[in-house]
N, C-alpha and C positions, 0 to 999 in steps of 0.2 A: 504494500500500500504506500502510495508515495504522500510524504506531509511536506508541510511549509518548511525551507529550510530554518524556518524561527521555534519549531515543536521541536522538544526533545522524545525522541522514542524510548520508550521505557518497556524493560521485559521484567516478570516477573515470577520466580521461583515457592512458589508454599503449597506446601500438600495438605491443608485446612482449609477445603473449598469457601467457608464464610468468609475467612480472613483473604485469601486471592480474590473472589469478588468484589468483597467490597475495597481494596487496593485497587483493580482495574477499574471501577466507579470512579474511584478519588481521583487517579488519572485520566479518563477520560471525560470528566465535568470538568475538569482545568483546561484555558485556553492555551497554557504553556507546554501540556503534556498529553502523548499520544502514546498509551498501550498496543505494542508489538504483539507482545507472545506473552503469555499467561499461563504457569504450566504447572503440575504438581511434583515434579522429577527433574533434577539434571537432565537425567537421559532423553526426557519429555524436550526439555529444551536445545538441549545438541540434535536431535533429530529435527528441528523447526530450521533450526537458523540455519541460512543461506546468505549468501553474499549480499543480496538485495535487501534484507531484514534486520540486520544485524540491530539489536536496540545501541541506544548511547548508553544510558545506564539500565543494569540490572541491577533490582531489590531480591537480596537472597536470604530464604531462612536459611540453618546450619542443620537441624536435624530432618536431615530430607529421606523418604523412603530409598534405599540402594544408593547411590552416592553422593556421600556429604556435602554439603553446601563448600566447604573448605577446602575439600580435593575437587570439588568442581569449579572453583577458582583457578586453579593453577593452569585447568586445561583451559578455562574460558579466555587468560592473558595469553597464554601460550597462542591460540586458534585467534585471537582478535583481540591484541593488545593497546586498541583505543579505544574499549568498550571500557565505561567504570563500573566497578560492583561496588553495593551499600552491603551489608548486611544486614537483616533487618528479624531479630529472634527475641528468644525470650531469654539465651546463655548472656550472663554476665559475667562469669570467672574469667582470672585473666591468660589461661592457658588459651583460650579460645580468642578472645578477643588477639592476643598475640600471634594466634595462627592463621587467625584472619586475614590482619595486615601484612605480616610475611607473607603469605600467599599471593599479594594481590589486590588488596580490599579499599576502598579509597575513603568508606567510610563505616561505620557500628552503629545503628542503632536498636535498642531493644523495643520490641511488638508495643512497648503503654506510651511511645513517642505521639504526641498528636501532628493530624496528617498537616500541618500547618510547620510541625519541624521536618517531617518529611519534606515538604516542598521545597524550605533552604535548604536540605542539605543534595536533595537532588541537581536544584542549582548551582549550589557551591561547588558540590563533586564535577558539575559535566564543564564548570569553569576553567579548573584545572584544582580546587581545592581540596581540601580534606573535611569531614564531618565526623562527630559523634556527639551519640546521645552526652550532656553535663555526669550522670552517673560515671559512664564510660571513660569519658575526659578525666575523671577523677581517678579512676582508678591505674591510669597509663601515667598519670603525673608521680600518680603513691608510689609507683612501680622502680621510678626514679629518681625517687627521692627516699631513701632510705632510712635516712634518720629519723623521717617523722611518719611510720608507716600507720598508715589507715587500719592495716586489717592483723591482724593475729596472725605470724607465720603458720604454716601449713603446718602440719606433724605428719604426714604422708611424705613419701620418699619418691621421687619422680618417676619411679617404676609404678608403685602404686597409683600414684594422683593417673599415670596413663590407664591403669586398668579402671580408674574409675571416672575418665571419660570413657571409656570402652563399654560400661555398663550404663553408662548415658545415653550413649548413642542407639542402646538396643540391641549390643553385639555379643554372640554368644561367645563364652568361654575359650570356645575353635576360634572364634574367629578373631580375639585378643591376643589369646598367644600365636596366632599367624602374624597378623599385623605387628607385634614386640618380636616376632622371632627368636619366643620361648615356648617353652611347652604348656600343657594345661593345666601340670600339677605345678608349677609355678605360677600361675595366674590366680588357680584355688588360695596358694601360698599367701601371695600379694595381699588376696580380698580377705583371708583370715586375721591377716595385721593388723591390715585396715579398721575390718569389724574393731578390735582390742582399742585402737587407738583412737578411735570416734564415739566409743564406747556405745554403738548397736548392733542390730541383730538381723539383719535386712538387707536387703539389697536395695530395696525403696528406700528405707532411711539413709542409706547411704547416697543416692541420686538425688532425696530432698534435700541432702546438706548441700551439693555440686552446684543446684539450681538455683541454689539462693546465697552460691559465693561464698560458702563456709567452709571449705575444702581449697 
């Protein structure tokens, strides 16, 4: 579909049909913004785009069914490296938000962002800028500023903190120690520590601490 060269094309990644609709409403009642592609999957979206389509920015969640929002980054610069990705979730830890950005990400914001910060930062980003949610921003400044840190260091060992993104994402046992390139009774290992050190008894409890930045 051909726009004004003054529209920015906007493609958009969430497998939460409420939330992708009402996101391609948002952009398309804006006279600044024109939705591309709309899709519940990476894969959904590498199969769309062609050379004529390519959006300017992509809004991407991180927990996507079959591949990550974050390994679908790296292919998305790699295949069309003047396209900008936001990302746009509910993860605020900063293992993510830093994967993000290494990857590729131009901007972070989480899902409670109103579509009115949406808007700058989709401008800002196809600028040439960078955006993130104030949460976000905060948490990238604590990161670097270490004498006055925001948050309680971790008590996970970064073997572990990876096996409990790994249980965030949805990922079985196999498929953690494939990705660590360890075995499974080390990953069992890993999440029995974990449980001790977090003092639960869960695999949910463990995911609500991740989600809410407590890990």
């Amino acid at each position: 579909m051909n726009t004004s060269p003054n529209i920015v094309t906007i493609g958009i990644v969430e497998d939460d049909k409420e939330v992708r609709d009402t996101l391609r409403a948002f952009c398309d009642s804006s006279t600044c913004f024109h939705c591309e592609i709309a899709e519940a999957s990476a894969e959904a979206l590498f199969a769309k785009l062609a050379g004529e389509n390519v959006p300017d920015v992509i809004l991407m969640d991180i927990g996507l069914p079959g591949m990550s929002g974050i390994d679908a980054i790296k292919l998305l610069k790699e295949r069309h490296p003047t396209t900008d990705i936001i990302m746009l979730t509910v993860y605020h830890d900063p293992h993510r938000i830093f994967e993000s950005l290494r990857a590729g990400a131009s901007g972070y914001l989480l899902k409670s962002t109103s579509f009115s910060q949406i808007k700058d930062a989709i401008e800002v980003v196809h600028a040439g800028g960078a955006y993130m949610s104030p949460q976000i921003a905060r948490k990238v400044v604590d990161y670097f500023h270490p004498h006055h840190p925001l948050e309680t260091p971790s008590p996970l060992t970064l073997k572990e903190r990876e096996v409990v993104f790994g249980l965030v994402e949805g990922l079985s046992y196999k498929m953690i120690a494939s990705r660590m390139s360890i075995t499974i009774e080390t990953v069992r290992s890993h999440i029995k520590h974990t449980y001790q050190k977090l003092h639960v008894h869960s695999r949910a409890e463990v995911i609500g601490k991740s989600l809410r930045g407590e890990i």
